[in-house]
PDB file of N, CA, C and O in Angstrom:
ATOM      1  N   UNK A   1     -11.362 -35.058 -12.716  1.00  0.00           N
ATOM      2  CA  UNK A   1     -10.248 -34.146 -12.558  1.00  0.00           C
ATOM      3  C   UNK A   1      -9.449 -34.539 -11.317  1.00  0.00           C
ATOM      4  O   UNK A   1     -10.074 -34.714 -10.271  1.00  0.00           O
ATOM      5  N   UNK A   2      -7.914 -34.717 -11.344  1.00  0.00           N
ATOM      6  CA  UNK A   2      -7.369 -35.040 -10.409  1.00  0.00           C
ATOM      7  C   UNK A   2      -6.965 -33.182  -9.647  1.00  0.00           C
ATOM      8  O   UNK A   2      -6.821 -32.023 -10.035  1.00  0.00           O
ATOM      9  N   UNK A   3      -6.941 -34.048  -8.307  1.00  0.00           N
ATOM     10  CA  UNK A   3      -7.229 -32.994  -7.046  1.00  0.00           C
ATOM     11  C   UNK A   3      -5.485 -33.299  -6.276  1.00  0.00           C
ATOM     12  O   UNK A   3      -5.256 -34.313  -5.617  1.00  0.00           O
ATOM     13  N   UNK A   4      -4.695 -32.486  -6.474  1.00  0.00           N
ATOM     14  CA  UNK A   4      -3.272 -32.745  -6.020  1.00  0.00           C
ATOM     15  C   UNK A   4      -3.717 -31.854  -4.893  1.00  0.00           C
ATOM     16  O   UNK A   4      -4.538 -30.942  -4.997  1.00  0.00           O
ATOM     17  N   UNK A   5      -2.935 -32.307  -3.554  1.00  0.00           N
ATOM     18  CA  UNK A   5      -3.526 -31.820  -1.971  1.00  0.00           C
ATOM     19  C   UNK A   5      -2.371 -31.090  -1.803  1.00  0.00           C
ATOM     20  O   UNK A   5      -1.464 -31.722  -2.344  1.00  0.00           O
ATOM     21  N   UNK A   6      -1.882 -29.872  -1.226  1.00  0.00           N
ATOM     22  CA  UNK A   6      -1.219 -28.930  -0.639  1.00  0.00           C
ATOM     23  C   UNK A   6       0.131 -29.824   0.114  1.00  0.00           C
ATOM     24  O   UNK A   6       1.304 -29.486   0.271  1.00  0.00           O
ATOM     25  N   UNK A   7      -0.541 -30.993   0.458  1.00  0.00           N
ATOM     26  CA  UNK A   7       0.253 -31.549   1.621  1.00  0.00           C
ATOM     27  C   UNK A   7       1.650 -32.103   1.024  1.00  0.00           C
ATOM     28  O   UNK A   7       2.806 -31.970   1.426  1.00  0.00           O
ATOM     29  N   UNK A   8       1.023 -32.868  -0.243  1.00  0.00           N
ATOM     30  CA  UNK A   8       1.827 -33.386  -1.556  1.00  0.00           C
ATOM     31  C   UNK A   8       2.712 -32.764  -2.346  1.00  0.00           C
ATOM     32  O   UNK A   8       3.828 -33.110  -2.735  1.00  0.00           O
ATOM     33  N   UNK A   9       1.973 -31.650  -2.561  1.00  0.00           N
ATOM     34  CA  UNK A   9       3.009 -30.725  -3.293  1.00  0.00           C
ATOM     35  C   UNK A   9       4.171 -30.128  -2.588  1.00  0.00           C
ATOM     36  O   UNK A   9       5.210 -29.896  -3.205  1.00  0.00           O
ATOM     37  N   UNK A  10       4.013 -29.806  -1.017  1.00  0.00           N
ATOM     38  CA  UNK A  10       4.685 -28.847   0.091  1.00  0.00           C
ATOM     39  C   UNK A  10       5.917 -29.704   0.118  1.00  0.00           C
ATOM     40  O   UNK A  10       7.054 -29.276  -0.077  1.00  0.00           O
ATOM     41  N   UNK A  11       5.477 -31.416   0.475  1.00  0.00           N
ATOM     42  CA  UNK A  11       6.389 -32.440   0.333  1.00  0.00           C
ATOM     43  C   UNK A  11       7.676 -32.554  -0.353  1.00  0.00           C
ATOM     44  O   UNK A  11       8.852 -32.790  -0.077  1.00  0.00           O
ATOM     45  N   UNK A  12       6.859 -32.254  -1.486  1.00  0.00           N
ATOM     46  CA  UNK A  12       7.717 -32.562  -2.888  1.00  0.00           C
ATOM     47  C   UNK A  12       8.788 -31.469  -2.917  1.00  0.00           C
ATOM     48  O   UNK A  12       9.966 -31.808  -3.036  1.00  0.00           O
ATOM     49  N   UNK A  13       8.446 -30.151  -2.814  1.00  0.00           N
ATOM     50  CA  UNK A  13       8.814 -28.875  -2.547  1.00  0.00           C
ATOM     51  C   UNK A  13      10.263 -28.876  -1.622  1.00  0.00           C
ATOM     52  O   UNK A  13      11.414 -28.469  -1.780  1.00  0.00           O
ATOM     53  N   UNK A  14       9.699 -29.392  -0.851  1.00  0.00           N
ATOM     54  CA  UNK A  14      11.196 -29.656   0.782  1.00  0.00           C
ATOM     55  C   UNK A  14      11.697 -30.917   0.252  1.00  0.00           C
ATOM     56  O   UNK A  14      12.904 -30.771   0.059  1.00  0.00           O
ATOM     57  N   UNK A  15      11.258 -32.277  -0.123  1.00  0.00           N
ATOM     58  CA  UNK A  15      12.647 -33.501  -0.807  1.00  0.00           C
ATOM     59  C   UNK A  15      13.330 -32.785  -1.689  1.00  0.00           C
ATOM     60  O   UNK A  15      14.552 -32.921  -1.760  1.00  0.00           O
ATOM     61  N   UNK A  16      12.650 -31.907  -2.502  1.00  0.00           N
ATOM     62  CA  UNK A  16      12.740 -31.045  -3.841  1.00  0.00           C
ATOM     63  C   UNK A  16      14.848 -30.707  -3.080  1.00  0.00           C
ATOM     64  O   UNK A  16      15.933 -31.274  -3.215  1.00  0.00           O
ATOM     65  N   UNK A  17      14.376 -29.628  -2.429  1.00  0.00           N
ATOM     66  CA  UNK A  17      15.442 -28.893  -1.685  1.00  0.00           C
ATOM     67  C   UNK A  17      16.574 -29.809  -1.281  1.00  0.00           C
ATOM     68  O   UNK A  17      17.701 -29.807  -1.776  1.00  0.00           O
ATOM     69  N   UNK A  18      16.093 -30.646  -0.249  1.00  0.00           N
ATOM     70  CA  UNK A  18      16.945 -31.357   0.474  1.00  0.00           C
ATOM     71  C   UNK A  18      17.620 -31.983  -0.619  1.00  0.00           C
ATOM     72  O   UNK A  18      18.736 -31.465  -0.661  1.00  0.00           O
ATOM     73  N   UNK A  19      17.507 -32.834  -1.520  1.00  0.00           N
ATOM     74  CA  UNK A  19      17.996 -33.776  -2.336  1.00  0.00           C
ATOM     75  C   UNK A  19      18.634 -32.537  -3.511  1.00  0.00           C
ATOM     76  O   UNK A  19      19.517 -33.152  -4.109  1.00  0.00           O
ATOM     77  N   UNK A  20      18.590 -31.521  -3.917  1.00  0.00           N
ATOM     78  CA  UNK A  20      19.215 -30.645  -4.159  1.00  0.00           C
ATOM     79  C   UNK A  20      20.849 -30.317  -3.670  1.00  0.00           C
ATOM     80  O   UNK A  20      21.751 -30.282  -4.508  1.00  0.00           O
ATOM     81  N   UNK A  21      21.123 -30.059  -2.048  1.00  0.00           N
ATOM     82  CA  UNK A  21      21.543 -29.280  -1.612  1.00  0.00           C
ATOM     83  C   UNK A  21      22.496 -30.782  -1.213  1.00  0.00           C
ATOM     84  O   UNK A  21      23.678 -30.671  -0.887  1.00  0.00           O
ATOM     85  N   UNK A  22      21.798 -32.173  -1.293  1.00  0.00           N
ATOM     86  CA  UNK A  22      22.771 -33.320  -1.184  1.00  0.00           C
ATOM     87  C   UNK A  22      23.757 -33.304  -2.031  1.00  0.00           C
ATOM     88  O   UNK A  22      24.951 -33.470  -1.785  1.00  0.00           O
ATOM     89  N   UNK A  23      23.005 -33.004  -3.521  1.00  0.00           N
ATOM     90  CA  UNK A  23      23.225 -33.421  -4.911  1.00  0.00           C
ATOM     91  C   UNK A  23      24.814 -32.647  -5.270  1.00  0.00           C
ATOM     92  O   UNK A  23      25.857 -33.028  -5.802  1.00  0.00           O
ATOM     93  N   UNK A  24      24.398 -31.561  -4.748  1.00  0.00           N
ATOM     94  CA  UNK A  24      25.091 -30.323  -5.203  1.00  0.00           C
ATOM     95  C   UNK A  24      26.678 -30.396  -4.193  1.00  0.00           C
ATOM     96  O   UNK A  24      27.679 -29.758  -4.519  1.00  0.00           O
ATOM     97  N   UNK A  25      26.608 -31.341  -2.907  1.00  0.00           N
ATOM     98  CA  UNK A  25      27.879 -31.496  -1.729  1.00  0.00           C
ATOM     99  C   UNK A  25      28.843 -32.344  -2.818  1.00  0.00           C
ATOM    100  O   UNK A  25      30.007 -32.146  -3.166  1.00  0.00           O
ATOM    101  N   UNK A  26      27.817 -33.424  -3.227  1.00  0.00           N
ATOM    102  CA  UNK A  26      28.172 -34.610  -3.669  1.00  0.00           C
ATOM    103  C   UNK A  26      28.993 -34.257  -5.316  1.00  0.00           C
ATOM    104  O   UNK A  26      29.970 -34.850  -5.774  1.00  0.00           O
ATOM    105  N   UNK A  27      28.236 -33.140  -5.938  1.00  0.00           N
ATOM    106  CA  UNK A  27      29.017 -32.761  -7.143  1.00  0.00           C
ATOM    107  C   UNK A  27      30.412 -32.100  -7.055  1.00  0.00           C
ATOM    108  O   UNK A  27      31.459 -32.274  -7.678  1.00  0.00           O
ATOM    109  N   UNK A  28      30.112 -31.442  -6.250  1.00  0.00           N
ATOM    110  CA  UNK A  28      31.124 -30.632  -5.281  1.00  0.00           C
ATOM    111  C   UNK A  28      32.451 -31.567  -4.925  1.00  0.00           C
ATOM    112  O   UNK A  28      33.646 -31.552  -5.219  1.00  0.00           O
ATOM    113  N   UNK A  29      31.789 -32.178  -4.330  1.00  0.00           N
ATOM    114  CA  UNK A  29      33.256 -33.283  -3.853  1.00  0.00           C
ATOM    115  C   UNK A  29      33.727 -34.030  -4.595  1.00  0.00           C
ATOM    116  O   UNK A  29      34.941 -34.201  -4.475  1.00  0.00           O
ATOM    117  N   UNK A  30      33.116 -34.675  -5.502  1.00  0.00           N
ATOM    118  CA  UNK A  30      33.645 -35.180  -6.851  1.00  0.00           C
ATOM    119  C   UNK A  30      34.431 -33.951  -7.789  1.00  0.00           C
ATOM    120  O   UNK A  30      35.508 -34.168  -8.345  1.00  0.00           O
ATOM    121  N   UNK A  31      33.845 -32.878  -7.852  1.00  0.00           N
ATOM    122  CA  UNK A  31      34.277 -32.040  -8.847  1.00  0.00           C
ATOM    123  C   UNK A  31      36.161 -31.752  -7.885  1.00  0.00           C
ATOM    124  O   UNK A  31      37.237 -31.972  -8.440  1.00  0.00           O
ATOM    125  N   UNK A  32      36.047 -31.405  -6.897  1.00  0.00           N
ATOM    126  CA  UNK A  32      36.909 -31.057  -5.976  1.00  0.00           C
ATOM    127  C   UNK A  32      38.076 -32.057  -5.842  1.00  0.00           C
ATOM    128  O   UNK A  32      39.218 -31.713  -5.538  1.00  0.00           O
ATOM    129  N   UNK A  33      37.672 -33.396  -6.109  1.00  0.00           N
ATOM    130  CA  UNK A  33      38.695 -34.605  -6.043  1.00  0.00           C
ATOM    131  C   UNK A  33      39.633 -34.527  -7.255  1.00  0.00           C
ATOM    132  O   UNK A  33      40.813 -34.868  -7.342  1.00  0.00           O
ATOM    133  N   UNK A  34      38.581 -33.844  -8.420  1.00  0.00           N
ATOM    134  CA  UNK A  34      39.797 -34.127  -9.903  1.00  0.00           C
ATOM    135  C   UNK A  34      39.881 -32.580 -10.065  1.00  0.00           C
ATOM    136  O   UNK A  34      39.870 -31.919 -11.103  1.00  0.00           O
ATOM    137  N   UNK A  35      39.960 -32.210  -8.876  1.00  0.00           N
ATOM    138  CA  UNK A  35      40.428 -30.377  -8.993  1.00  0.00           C
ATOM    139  C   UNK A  35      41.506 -30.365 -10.399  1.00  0.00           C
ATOM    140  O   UNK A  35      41.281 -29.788 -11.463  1.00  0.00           O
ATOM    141  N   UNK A  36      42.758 -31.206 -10.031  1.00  0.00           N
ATOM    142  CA  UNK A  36      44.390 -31.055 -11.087  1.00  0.00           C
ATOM    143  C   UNK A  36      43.804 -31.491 -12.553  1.00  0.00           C
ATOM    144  O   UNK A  36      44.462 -31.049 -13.495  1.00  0.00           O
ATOM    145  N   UNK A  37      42.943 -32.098 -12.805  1.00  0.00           N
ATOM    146  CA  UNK A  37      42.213 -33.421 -13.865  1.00  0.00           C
ATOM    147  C   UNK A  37      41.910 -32.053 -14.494  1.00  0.00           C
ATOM    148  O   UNK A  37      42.659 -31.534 -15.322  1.00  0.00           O
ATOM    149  N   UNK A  38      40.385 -31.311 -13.906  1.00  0.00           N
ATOM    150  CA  UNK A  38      39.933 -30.276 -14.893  1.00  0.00           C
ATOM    151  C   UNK A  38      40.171 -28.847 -14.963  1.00  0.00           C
ATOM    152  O   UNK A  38      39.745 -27.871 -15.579  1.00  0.00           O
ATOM    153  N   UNK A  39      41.214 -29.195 -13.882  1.00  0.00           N
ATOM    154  CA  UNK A  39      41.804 -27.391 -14.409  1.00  0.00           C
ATOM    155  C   UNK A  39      40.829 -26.617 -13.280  1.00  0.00           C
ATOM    156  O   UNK A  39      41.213 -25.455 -13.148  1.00  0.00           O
ATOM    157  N   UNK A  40      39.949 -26.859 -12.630  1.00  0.00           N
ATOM    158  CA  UNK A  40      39.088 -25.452 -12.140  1.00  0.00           C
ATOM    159  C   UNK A  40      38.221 -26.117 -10.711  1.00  0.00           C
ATOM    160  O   UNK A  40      37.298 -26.915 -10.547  1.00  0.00           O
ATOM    161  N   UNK A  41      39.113 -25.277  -9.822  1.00  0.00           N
ATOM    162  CA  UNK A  41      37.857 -25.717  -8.250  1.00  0.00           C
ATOM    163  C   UNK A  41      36.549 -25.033  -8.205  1.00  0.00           C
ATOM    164  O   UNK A  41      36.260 -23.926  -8.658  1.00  0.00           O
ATOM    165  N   UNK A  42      35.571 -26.161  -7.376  1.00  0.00           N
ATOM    166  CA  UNK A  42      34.651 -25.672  -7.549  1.00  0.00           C
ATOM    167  C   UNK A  42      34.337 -25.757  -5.375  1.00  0.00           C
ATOM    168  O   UNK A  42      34.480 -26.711  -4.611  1.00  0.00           O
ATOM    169  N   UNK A  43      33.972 -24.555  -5.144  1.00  0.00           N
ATOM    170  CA  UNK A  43      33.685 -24.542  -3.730  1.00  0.00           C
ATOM    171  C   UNK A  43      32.715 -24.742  -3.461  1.00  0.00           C
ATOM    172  O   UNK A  43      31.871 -24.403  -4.290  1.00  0.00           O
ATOM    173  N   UNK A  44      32.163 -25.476  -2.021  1.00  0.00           N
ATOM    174  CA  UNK A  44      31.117 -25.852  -1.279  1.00  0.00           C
ATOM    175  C   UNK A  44      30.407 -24.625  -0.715  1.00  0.00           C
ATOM    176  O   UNK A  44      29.276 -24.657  -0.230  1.00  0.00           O
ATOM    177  N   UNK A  45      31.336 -23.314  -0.848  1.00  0.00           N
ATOM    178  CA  UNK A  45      30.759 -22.409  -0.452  1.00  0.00           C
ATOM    179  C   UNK A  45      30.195 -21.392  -1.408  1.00  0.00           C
ATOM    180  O   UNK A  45      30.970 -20.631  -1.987  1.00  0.00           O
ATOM    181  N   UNK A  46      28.787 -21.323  -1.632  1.00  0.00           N
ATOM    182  CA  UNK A  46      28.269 -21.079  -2.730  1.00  0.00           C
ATOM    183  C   UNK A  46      28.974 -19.218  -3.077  1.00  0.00           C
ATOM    184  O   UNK A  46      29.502 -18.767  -4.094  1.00  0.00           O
ATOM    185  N   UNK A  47      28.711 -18.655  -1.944  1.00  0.00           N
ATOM    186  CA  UNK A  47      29.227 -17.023  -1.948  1.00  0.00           C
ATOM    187  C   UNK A  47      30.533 -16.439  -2.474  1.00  0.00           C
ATOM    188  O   UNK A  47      30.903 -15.269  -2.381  1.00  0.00           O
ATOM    189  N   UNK A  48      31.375 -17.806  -3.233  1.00  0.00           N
ATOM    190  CA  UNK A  48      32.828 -17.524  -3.300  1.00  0.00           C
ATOM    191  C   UNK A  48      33.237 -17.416  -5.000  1.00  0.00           C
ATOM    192  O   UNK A  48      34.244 -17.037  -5.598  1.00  0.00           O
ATOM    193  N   UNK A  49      32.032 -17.905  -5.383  1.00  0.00           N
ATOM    194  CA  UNK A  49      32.346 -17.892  -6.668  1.00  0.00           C
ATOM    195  C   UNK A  49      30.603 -18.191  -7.822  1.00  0.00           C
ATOM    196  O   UNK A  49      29.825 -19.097  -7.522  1.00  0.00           O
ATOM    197  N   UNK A  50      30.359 -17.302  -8.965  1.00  0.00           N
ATOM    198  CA  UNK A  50      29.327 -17.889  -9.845  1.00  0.00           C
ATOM    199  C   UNK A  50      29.085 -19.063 -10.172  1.00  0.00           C
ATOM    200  O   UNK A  50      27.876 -19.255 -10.044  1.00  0.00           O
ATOM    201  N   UNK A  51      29.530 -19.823 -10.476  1.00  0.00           N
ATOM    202  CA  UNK A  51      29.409 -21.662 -10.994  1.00  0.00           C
ATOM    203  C   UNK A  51      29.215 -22.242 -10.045  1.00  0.00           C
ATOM    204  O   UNK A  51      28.508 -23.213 -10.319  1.00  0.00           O
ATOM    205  N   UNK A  52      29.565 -22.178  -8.553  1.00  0.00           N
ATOM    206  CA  UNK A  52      28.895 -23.494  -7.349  1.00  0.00           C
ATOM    207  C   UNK A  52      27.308 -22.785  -7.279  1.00  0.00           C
ATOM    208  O   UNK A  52      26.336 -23.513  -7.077  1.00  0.00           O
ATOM    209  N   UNK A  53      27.155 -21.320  -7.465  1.00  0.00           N
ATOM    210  CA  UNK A  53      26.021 -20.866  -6.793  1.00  0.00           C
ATOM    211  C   UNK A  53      24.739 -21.447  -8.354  1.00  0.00           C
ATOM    212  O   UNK A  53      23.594 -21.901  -8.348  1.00  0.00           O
ATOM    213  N   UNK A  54      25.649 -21.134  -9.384  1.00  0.00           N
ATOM    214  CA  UNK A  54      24.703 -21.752 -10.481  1.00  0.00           C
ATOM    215  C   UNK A  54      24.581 -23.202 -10.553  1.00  0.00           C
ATOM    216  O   UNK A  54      23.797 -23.650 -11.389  1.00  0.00           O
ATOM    217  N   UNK A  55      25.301 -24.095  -9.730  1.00  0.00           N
ATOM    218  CA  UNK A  55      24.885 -25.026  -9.907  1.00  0.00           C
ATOM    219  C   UNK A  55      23.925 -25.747  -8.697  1.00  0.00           C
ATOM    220  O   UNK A  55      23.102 -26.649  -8.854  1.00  0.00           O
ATOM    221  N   UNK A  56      24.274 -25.103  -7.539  1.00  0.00           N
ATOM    222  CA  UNK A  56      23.489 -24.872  -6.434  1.00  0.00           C
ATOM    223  C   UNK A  56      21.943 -24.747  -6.510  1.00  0.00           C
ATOM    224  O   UNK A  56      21.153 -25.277  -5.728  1.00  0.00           O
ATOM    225  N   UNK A  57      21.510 -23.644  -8.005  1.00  0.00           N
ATOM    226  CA  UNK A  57      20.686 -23.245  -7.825  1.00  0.00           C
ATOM    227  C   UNK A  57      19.744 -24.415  -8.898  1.00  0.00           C
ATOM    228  O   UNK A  57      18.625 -24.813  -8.576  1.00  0.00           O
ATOM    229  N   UNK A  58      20.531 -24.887 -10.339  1.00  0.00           N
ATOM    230  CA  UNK A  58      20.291 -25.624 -10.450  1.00  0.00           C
ATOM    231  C   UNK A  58      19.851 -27.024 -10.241  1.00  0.00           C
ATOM    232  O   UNK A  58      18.814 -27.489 -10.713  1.00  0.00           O
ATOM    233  N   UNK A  59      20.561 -27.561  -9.626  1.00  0.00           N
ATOM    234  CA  UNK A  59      20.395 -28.715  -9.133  1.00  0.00           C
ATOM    235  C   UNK A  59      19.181 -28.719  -7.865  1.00  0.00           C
ATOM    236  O   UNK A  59      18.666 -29.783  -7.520  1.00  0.00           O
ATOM    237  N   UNK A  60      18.873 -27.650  -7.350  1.00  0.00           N
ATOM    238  CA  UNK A  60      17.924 -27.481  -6.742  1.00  0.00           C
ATOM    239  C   UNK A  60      16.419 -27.166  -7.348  1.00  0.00           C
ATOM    240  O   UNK A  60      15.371 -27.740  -7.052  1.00  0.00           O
ATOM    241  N   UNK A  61      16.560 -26.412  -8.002  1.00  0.00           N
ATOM    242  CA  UNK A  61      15.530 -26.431  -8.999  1.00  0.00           C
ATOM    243  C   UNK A  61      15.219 -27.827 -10.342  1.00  0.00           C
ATOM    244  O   UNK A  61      14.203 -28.163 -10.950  1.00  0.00           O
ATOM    245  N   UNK A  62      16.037 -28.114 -10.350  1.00  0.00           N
ATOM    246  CA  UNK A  62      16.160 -29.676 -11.142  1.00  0.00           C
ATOM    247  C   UNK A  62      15.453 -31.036 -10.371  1.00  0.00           C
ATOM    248  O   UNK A  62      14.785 -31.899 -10.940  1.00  0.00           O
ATOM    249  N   UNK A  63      15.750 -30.984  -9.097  1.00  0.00           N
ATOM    250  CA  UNK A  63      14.998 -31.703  -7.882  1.00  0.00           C
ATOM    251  C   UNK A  63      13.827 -31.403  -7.478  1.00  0.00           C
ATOM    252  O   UNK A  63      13.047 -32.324  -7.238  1.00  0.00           O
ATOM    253  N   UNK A  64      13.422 -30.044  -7.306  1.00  0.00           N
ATOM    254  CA  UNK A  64      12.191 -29.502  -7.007  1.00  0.00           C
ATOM    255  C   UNK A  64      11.290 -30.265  -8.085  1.00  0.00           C
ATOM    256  O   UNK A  64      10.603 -31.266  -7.884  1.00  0.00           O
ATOM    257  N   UNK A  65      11.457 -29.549  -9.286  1.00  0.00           N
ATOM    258  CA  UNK A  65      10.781 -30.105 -10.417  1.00  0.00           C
ATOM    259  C   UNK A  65      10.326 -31.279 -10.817  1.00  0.00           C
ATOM    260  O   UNK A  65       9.291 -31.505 -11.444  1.00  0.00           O
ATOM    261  N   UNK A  66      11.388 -32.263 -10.316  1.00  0.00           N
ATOM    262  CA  UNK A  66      11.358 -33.721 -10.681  1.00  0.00           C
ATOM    263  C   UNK A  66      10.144 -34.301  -9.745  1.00  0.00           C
ATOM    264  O   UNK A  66       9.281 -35.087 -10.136  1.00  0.00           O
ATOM    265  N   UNK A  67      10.279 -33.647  -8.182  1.00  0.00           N
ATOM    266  CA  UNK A  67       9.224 -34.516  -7.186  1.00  0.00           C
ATOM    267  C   UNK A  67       8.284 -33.446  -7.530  1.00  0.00           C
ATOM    268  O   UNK A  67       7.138 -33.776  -7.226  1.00  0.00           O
ATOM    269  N   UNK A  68       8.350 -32.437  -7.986  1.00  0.00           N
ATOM    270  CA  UNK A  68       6.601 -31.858  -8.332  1.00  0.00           C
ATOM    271  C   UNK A  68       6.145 -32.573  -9.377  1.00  0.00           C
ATOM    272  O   UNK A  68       4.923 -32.710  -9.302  1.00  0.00           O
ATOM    273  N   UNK A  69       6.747 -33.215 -10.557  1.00  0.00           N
ATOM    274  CA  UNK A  69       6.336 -33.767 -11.374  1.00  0.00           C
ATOM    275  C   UNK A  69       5.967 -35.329 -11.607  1.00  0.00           C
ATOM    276  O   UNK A  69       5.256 -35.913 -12.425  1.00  0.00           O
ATOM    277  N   UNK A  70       6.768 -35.737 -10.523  1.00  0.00           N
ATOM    278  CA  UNK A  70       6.202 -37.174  -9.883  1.00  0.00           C
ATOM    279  C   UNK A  70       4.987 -37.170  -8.991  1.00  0.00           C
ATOM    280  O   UNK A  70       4.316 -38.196  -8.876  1.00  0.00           O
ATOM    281  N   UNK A  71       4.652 -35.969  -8.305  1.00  0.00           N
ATOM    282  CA  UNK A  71       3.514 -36.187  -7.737  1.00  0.00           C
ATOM    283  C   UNK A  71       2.427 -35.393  -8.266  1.00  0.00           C
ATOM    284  O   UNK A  71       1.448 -35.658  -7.568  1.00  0.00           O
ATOM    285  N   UNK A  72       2.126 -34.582  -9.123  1.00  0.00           N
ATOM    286  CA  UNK A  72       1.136 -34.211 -10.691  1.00  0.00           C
ATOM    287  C   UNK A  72       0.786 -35.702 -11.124  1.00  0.00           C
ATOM    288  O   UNK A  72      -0.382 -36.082 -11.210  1.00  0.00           O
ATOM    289  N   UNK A  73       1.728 -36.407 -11.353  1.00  0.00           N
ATOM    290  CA  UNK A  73       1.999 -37.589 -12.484  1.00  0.00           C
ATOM    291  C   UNK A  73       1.375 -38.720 -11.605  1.00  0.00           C
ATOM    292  O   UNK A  73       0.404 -39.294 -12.098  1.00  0.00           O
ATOM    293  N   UNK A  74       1.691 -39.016 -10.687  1.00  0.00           N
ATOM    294  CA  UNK A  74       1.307 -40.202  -9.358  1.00  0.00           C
ATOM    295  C   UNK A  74      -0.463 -40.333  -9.333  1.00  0.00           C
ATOM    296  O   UNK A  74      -1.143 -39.383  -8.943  1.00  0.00           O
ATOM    297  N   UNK A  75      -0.972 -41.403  -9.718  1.00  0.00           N
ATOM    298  CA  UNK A  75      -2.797 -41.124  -8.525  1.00  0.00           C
ATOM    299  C   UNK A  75      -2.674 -40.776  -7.136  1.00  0.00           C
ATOM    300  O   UNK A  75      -1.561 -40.800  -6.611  1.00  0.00           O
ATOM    301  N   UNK A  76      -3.273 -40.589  -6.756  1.00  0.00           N
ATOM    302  CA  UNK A  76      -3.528 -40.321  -4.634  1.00  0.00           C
ATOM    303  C   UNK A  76      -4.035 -41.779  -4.584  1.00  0.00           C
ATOM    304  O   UNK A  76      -4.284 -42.598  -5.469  1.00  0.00           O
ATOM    305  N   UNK A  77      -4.097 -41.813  -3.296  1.00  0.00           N
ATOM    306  CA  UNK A  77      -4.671 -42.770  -2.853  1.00  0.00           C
ATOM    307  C   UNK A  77      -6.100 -43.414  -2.478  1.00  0.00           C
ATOM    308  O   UNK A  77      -6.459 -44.571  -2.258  1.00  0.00           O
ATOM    309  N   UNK A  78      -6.854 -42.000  -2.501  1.00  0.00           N
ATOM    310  CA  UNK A  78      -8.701 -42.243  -3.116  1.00  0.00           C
ATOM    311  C   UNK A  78      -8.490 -42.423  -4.958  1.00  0.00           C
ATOM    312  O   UNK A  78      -9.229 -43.225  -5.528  1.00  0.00           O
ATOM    313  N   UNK A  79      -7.818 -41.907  -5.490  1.00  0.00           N
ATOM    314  CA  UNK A  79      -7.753 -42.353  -7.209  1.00  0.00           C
ATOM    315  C   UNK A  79      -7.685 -43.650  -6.927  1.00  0.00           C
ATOM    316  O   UNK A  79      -8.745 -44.274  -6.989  1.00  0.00           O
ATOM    317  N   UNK A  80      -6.573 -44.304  -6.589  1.00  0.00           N
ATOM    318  CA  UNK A  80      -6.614 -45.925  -6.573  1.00  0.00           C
ATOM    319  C   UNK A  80      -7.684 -47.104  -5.535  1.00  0.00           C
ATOM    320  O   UNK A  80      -7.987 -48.293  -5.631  1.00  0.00           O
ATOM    321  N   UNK A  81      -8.021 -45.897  -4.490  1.00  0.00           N
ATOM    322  CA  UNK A  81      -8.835 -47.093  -4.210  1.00  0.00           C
ATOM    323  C   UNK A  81      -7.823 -48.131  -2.724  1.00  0.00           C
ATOM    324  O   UNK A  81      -7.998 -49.027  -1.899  1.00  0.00           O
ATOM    325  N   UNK A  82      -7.096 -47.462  -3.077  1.00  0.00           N
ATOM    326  CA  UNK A  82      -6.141 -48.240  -2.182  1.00  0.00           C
ATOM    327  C   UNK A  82      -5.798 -47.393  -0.812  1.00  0.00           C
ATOM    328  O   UNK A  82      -4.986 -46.468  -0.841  1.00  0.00           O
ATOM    329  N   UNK A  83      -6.514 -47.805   0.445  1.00  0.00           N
ATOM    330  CA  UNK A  83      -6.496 -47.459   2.074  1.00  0.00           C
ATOM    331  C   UNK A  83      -5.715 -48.114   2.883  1.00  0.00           C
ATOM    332  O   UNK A  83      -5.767 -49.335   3.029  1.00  0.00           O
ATOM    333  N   UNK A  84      -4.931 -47.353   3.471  1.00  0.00           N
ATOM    334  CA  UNK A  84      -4.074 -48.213   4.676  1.00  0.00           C
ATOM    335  C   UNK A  84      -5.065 -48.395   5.590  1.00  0.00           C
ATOM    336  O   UNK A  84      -5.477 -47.288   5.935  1.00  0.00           O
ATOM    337  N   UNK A  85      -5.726 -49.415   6.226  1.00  0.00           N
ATOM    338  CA  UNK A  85      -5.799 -49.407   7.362  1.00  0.00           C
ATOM    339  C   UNK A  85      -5.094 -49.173   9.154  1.00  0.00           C
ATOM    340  O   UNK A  85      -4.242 -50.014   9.439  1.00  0.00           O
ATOM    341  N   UNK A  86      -5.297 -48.512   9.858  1.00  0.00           N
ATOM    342  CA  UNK A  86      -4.791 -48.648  11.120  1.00  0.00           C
ATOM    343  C   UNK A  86      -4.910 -49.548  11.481  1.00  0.00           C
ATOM    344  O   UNK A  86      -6.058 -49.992  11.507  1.00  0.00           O
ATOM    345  N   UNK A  87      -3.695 -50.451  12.030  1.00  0.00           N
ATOM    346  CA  UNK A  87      -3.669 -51.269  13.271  1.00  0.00           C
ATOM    347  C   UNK A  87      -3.061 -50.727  14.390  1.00  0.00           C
ATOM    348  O   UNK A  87      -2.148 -49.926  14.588  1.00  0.00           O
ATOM    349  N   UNK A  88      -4.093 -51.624  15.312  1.00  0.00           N
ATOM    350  CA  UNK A  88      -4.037 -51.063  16.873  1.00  0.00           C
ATOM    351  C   UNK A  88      -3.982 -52.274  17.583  1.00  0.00           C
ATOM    352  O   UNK A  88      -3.929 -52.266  18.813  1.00  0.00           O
TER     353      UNK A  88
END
């Protein structure tokens, strides 16, 4: 039975977020560049409108998921057998 460690998951949890909240600037500013193109702004400021905050919340939860599910999915590093040694 694989043994996923607290430390791994907590990890995954916070890239989860961070890479979320990148994802979501980055949609944002693209979406924001062809503002005239699709007809509809979308603000960086989630409190101003439903659709940045749904996608906010999405894309955060879409990220979370992905690194919880890469590290479920991943061996550890006693599974493989494989030790960094310290050098000193």
């Amino acid at each position: 039975m694989v043994h996923h460690s607290a430390l791994r998951i907590t990890a995954a949890v916070i890239a989860g977020i961070f890479v979320g909240f990148f994802l979501f600037f980055v949609v944002a500013l693209v979406l924001g560049l062809f503002t005239e193109t699709t007809g509809f702004s979308v603000s960086t400021n989630f409190s101003e409108n439903a659709f940045s905050a749904v996608l906010l919340a999405g894309l955060i939860l879409l990220c979370t998921g992905a690194f919880i599910w890469k590290v479920w999915t991943s061996p550890t590093a006693e599974e493989t057998g494989i030790t960094e040694e310290m050098e000193e």
